[in-house]
C-alpha positions as CSV (number, residue, x, y, z in Angstrom):
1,X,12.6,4.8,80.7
2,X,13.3,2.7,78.0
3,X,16.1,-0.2,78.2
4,X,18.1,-2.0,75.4
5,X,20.1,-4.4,75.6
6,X,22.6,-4.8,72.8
7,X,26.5,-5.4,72.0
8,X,28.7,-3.1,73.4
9,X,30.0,-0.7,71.3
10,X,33.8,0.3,71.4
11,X,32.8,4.3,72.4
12,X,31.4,2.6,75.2
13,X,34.4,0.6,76.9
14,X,35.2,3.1,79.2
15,X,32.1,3.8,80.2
16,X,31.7,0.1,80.8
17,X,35.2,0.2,82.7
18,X,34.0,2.9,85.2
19,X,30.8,0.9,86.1
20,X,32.3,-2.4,86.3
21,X,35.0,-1.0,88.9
22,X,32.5,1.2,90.6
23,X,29.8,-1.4,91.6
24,X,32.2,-4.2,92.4
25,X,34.0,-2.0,94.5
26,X,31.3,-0.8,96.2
27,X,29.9,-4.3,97.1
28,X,29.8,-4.5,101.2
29,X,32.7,-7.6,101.9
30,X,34.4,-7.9,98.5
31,X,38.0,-6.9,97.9
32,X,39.0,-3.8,97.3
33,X,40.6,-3.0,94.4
34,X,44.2,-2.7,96.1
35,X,43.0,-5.9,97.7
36,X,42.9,-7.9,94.6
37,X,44.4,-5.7,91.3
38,X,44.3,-8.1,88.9
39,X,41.1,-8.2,89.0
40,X,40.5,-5.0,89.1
41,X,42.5,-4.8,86.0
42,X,40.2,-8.0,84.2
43,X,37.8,-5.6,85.0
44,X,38.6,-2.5,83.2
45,X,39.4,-4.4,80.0
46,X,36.1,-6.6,79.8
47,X,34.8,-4.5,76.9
48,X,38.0,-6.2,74.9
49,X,36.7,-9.8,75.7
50,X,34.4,-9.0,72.3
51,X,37.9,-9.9,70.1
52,X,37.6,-13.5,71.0
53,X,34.8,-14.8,68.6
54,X,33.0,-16.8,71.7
55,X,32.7,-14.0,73.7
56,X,30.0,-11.0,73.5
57,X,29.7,-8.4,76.1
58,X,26.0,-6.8,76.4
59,X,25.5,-3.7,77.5
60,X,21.6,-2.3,79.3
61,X,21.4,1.3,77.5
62,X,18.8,4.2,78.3
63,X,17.0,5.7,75.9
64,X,19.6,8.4,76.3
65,X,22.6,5.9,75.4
66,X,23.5,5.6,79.5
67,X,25.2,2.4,80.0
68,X,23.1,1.2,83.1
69,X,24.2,-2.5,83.3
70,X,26.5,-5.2,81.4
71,X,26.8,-9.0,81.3
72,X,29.8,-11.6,79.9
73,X,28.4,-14.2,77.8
74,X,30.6,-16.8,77.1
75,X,30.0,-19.8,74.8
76,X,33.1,-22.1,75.1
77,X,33.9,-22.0,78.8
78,X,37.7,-22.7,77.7
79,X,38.0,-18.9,77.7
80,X,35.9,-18.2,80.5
81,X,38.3,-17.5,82.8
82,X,37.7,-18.9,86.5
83,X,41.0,-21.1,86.7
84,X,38.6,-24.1,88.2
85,X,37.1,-27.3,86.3
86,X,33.9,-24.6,84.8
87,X,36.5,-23.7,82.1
88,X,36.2,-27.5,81.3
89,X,32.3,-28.1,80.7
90,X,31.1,-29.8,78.2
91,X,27.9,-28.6,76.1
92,X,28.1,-25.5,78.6
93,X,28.1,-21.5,77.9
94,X,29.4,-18.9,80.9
95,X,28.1,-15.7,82.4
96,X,30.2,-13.1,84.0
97,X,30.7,-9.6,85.0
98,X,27.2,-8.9,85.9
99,X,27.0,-5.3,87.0
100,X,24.1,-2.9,87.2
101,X,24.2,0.7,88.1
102,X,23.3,1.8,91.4
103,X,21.0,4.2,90.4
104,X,19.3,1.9,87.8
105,X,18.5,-0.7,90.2
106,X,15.2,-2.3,91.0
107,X,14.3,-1.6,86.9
108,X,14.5,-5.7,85.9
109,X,18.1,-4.7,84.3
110,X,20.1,-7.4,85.6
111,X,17.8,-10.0,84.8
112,X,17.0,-8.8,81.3
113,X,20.8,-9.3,80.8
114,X,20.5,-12.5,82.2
115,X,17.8,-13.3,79.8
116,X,19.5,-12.5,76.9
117,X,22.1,-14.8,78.0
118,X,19.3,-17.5,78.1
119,X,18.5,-16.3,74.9
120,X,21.7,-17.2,73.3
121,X,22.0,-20.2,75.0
122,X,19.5,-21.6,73.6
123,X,20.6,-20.9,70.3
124,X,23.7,-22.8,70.7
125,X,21.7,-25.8,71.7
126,X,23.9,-25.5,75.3
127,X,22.6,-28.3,77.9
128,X,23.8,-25.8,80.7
129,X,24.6,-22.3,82.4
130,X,27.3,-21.9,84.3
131,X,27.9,-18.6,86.5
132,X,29.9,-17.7,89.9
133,X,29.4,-15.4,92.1
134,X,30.4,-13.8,95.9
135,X,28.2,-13.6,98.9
136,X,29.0,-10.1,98.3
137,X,26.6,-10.1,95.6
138,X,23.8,-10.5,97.3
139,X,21.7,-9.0,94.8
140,X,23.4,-11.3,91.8
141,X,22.5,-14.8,94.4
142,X,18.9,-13.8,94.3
143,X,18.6,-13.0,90.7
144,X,20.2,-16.3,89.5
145,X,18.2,-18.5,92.1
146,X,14.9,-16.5,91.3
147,X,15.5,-17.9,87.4
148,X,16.3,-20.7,88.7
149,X,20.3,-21.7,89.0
150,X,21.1,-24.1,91.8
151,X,24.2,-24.2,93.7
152,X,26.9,-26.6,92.4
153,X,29.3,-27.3,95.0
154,X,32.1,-28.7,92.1
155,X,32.5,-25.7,90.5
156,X,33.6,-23.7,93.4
157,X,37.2,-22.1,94.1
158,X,38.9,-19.5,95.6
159,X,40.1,-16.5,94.3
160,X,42.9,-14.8,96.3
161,X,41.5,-16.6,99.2
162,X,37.7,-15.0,98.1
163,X,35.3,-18.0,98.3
164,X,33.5,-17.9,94.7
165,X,30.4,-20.1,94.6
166,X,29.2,-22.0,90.8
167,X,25.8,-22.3,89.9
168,X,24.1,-24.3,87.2
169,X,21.3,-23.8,85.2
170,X,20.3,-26.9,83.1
171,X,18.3,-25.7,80.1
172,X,16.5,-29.2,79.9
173,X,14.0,-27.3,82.6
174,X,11.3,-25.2,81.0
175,X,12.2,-21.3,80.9
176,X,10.0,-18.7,80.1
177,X,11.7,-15.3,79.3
178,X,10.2,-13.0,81.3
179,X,11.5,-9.9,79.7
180,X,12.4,-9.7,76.5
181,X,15.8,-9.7,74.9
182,X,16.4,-6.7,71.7
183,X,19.8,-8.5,70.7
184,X,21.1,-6.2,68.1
185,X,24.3,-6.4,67.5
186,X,25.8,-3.5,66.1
């Protein structure tokens, strides 16, 4: 199967919508979405994030035009979103709303996302990568340690009493993609 990964396309919001909702609500220990609506809610509307100029929303497509996974980059972390002191790092860019079909898994399609992410980093001549996560996402803590993200105890909070844990990637360390990215924007 092939995979691209490109710009979301606004046919494909809903489609994004249902898998966001559906693998986050799936994850073993995180809220429910009656648990915590509002974000729920954030996540249903991520596809829209693409209206603020800093933000592009990538999408993992089959060859068939499945959406299969999606990623948040975010280049000025004042619109990232957290509420904590990430929203205020300097010479930083943000990843969020990692999701990845369940049915898709175990095909390198979260961490080409990621990749890309590194990809466009690096364009903006960022110093760092800043991401969060649960220990619900078990799968999303592995991938960002395997590439290399440490833990960075100063950019955790609490969201509705959910401990969210900040990583840090600091692209002063050598990186070598290890899939590569098709960004073409539509």
């Amino acid at each position: 199967m092939n995979i691209t990964v490109r710009d979301v396309f606004l046919s494909e919001h809903k489609a994004l919508s249902e898998l966001l909702v559906s693998v986050y609500s799936q994850l073993p220990g995180f809220p429910l979405p009656d648990e915590q609506p509002g974000y729920y809610e954030a996540l249903k509307h991520v596809g829209e994030l693409v209206e603020q100029d800093s933000i592009r929303v990538m999408v993992a497509v089959s060859d068939l035009g499945n959406v299969l996974g999606c990623i948040a980059y975010f280049d000025n972390m004042s619109v990232y979103g957290s509420g904590s002191i990430a929203d205020h790092q300097p010479n930083a860019c943000g990843i969020r709303f990692l999701a990845v079909d369940a049915n898709a898994r175990g095909l390198g399609i979260g961490r080409k996302l990621v990749n890309c992410c590194f990809e466009l980093a690096r364009e903006a001549n960022h110093q760092q990568i800043i991401l969060h996560t649960t220990t619900a996402m078990i799968a999303a803590w592995r991938l960002c340690e395997s590439l290399g993200f440490q833990r960075s105890t100063d950019l955790d909070f609490l969201q509705e009493g959910l401990p969210v844990y900040g990583f840090r990637y600091h692209m002063s360390k050598d990186y070598e993609l290890l899939l590569p990215c098709n960004n073409n924007p539509a």
